[in-house]
N, C-alpha and C positions, 0 to 999 in steps of 0.2 A: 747622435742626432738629437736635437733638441725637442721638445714635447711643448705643442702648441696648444693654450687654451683659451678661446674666444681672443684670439690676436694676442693676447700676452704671453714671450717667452721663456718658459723656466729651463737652467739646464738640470741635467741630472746631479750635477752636483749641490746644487741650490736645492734636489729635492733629497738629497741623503742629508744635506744640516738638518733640514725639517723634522727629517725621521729620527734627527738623532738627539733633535731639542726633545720631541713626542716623546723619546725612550726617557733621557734624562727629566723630564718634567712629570713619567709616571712614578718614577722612581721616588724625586722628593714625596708626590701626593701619597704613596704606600708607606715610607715614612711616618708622614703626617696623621695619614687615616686610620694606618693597621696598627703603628707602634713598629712595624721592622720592615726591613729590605727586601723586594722584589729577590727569588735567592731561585736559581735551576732545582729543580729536582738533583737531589745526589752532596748539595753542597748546602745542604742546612742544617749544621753545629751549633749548639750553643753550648755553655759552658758558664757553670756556678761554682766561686769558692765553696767547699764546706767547712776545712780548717786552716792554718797556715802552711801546711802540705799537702793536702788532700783536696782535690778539685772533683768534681762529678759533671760528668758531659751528658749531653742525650744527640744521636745523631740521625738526621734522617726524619725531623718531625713530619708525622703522617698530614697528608693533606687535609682529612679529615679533623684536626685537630681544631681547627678556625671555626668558629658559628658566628653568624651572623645574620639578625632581623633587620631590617632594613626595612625605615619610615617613610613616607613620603618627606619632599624640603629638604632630603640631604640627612637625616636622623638616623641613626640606629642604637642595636646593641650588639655588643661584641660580645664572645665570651671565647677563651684561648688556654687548651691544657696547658698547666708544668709540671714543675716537680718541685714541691715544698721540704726542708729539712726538717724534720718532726723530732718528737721527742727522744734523747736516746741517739740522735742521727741519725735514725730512719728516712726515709724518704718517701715523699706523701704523695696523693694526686691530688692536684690544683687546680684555678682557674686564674686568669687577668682578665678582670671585667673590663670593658668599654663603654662609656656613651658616646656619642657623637648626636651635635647639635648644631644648625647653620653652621653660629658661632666660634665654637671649638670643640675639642676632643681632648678627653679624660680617660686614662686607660689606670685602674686601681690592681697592683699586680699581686699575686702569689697569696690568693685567699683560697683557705680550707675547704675545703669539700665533701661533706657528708655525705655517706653510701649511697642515700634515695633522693639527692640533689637533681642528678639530671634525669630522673622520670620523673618524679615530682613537677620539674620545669616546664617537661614536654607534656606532662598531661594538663598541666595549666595551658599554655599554650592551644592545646586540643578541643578545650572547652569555651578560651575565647573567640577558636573560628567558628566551632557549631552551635552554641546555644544562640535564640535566637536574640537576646537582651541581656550581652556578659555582665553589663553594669549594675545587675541586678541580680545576678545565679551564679558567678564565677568568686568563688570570695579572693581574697588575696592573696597572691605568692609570698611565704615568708621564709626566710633563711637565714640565719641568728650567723651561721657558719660562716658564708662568703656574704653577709651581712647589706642584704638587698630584697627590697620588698617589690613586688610590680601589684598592679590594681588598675582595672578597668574603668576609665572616668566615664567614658560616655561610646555609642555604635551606632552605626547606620546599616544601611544592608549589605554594604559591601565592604565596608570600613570599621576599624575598631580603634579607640585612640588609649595608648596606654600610658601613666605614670610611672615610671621608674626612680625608686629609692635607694640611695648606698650609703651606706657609712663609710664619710671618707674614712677615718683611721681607728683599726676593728681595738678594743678593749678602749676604748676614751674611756675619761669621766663621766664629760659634757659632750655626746659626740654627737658633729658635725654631719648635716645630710646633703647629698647632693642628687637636685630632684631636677629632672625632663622630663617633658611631656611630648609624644611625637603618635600621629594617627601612621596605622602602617594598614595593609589591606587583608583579609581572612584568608586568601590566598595564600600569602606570605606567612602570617599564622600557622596555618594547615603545612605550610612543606617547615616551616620551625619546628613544629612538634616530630616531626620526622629528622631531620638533622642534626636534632641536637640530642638525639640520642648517640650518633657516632662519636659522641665527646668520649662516654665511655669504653672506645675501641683505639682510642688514640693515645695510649698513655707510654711515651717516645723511648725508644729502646737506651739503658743507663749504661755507662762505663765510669769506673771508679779508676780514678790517675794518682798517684803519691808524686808528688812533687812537681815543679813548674814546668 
């Protein structure tokens, strides 16, 4: 039976294409947004060369692994565990930063992360929803490691606007910065400081494979 809306009408099938552009149209925007694919619980492998035999998987990334502030205008910042090959072939914990801007989206992958990274992060964060003038009492986030600075330009009562500094590419010479500026609300701030500490409980379980 057909579904009638203000005399125009659609059949059911005309509304499952709809749903199915909706699915396929989320899909590119997650793409776009996050850097990877909308993926079930149960079915998110990834998978890094380490040598010409030697591959290392991680399966199952915890949900928790994603953080993200979110700016008014479409802004934010991402930040997303991995697993860095370290000295020796060790295997490190990481991050892939994001910006996102109207404009476009910048995701810098597989920077180092030092011990006191993400409480350091979250107690920045902490300070720029409660004090009452961060632009003035909050000094700057610095992080030489995964090579990103943030700093309070300016706040209102309900609102705080921050700058975000990275290095696009970590040992330059001459290195290149890439700077946003996005207001995001204290709100958002206050539950940051809290979720970006689960970065540290997401570090994706490893399997080592010899060969292809």
């Amino acid at each position: 039976m057909p579904i009638v809306v203000n005399t125009a009408v659609i059949s059911h099938r005309h509304v499952f294409n709809c749903v199915g552009r909706a699915v396929a149209a989320q899909r590119v925007f997650s793409l776009f947004y996050w850097g990877f694919d909308v993926r079930r619980p149960g079915n998110n492998r990834c998978m890094g060369k380490i040598k010409d035999d030697e591959y290392v998987s991680w399966i199952d990334q915890p949900e928790d692994s994603l953080f993200r502030l979110g700016g008014f205008g479409g802004s934010a910042l991402t930040l997303r565990t991995c697993m860095n090959l370290g000295i020796e072939g060790s295997l490190d914990f990481g991050v892939d930063v994001g910006i996102l801007s109207p404009d476009r989206f910048v995701n810098y992958l597989a920077r180092p992360v030092a011990p006191d990274f993400i409480d350091k992060l979250a107690a920045f964060f902490w300070a720029c929803a409660a004090e009452q003038f961060p632009e003035k009492s909050v000094a700057t986030f610095v992080d030489d490691s995964v090579g990103i600075n943030l700093s309070v330009m300016s706040s209102k009562k309900f609102v705080v606007e921050l700058q975000v500094h990275i290095v696009e590419v970590l040992g330059a010479d001459i290195p290149e910065i890439d700077v946003v500026n996005f207001e995001t609300s204290r709100v958002a701030l206050t539950t940051a400081a809290e979720k970006v500490r689960l970065l540290n409980q997401s570090e994706p379980k490893i399997d080592i494979a010899v060969g292809g």
